[in-house]
N, C-alpha and C positions, 0 to 999 in steps of 0.2 A: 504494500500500500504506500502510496505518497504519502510526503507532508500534507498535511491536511488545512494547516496556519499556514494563508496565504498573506500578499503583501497588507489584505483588509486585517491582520492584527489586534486592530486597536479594538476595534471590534469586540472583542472578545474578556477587555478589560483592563486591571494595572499591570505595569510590569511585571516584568520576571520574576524581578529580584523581591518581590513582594510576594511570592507564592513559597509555601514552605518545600522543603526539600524531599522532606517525609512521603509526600503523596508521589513524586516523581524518580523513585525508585522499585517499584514492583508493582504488576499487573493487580491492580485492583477489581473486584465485582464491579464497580459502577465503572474503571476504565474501560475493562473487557467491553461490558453494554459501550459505552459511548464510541470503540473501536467497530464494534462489528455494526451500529446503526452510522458509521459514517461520518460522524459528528451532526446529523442530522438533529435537531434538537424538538422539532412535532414530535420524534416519536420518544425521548429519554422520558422514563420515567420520572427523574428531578424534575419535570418542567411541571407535574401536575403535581406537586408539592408549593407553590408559587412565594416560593424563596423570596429573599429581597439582597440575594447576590447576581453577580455576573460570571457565568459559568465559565470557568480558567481549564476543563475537561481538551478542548482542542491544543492548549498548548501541553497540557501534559501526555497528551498522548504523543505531539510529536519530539517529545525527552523522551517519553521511553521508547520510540521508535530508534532514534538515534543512541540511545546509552544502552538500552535490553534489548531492544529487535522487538518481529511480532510476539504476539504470544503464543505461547504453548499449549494454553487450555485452548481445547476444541469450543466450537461455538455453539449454545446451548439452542434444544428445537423443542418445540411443546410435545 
């Protein structure tokens, strides 16, 4: 899969350096989801929770694309 964070960025929220570290080292439940829906965000789960953040999910997917590759876990089907 591509990077997914294109030049639109900002889009997506604050920097980098403002995202903890923690979440951007292993394949999380909610990464996996946000990986195999494309970062399409109609269908995440998170979005019908109506948070009052800005989903940082695209750029941590494309650190762990770059630092762990895809993932491992197979892609979950009903």
């Amino acid at each position: 899969m591509e990077r997914i964070v294109s030049e639109n960025a900002d889009l997506y929220g604050p920097a980098m350096q403002e995202m903890s570290d923690s979440i951007t080292q292993n394949w999380t439940e909610q990464a996996l989801e946000c990986y195999y829906l494309e970062c399409d965000c109609a269908k995440c789960s998170i979005t019908k929770g109506n948070y009052s953040f800005i989903c940082q999910m695209p750029k941590v997917i494309d650190i762990l694309l770059q630092t762990v590759g895809e993932p491992e876990k197979p892609r979950k089907t009903a």
